[in-house]
C-alpha positions as CSV (number, residue, x, y, z in Angstrom):
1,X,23.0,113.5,108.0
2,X,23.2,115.8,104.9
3,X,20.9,113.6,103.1
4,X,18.2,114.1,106.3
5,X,19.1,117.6,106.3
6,X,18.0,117.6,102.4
7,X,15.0,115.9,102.6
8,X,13.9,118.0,105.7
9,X,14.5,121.2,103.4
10,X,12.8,120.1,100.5
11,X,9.7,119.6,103.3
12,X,9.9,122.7,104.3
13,X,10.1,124.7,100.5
14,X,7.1,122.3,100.0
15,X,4.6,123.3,103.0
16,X,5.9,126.9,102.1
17,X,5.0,126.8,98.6
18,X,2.0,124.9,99.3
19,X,0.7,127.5,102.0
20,X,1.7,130.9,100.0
21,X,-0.5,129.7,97.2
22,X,-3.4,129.2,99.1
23,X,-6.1,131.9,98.9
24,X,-5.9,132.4,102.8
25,X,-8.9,134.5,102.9
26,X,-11.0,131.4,102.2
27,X,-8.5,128.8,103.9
28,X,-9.4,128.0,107.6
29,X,-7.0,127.0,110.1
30,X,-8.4,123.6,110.5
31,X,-7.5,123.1,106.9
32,X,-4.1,124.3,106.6
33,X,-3.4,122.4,109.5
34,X,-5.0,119.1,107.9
35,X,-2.4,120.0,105.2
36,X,0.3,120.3,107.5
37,X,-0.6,116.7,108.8
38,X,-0.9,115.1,106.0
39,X,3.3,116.4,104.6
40,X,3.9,115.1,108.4
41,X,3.0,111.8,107.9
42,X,4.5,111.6,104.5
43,X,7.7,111.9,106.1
44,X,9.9,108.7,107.3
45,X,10.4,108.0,110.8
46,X,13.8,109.4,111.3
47,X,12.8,112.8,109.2
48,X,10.5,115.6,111.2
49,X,9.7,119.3,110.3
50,X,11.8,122.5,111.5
51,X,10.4,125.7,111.3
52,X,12.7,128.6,111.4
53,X,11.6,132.1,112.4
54,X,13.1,134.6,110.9
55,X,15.3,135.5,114.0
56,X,16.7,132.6,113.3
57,X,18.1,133.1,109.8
58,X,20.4,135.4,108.3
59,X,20.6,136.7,104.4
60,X,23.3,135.6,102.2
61,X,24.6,139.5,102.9
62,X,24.1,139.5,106.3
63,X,26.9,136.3,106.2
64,X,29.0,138.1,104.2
65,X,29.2,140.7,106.5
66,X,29.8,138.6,109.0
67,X,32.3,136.4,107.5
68,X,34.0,139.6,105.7
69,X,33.9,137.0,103.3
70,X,32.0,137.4,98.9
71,X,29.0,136.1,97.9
72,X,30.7,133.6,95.7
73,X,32.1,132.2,98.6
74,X,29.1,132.1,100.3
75,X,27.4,130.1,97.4
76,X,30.9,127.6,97.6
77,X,30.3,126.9,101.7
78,X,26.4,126.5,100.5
79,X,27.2,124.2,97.9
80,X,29.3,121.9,99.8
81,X,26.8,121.7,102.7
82,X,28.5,124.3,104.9
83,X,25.6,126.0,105.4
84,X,22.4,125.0,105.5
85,X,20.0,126.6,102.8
86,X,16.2,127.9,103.5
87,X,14.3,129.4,100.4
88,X,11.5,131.2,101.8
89,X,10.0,132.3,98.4
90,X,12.5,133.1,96.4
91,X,14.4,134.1,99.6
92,X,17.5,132.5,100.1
93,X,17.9,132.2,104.3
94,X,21.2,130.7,106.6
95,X,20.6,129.6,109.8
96,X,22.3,132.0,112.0
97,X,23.6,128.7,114.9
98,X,25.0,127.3,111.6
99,X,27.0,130.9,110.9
100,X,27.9,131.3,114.1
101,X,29.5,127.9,114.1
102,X,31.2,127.7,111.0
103,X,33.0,131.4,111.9
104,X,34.4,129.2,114.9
C-alpha cells in the first residue's frame, strides 16, 4: 500500500510540474488533457490518479496546530508514512482525512 501510495504521488508532482511549466496562454484544453491521458495510461493497472483540492489539504503548520505537536515531528510522522505528502510547487500539503485520523 505505501509503495502505491508513492508511485501515485510521484504522478501527481509529475502532471503538476508538467502543467505549471506549460505556457497556458498558448496550451488548449484538448492538449493538456491529451497530456493528462497519456501519464494515465503510463500508470499500471492497480495505480490511478487522485486529485486533491485544496480543501482537502492542510499545511505542515496548520498540522501542527492541530496536533499541538513541532514541525520536526511533523517531518518524523511524514517520514515514516504517517502522513501522506503532496508538494504542490514547492508547497508541502497533508491530506486533512489523513490528520484527522491519525489525531484519533
Amino acid at each position: 500500500m505505501k509503495t502505491m501510495m508513492y508511485q501515485l504521488l510521484l504522478s501527481v508532482q509529475n502532471i503538476e510540474e508538467m502543467v505549471s511549466s506549460l505556457p497556458l496562454d498558448n496550451v488548449s484544453k484538448e492538449e493538456i488533457k491529451f497530456k493528462l491521458e497519456s501519464l494515465q495510461a503510463d500508470l499500471k493497472p492497480d495505480e490511478r490518479l487522485i486529485s486533491y483540492s485544496e480543501d482537502e489539504l492542510m499545511t505542515v503548520k496548520e498540522v501542527g496546530i492541530e496536533f499541538g505537536v513541532s514541525h520536526s515531528k511533523i517531518v518524523d510522522m511524514r517520514q515514516k508514512g504517517e502522513l501522506t505528502t503532496i508538494k504542490r510547487g514547492s508547497a508541502v500539503r497533508l491530506i486533512k482525512t489523513e490528520v484527522e485520523a491519525a489525531k484519533e
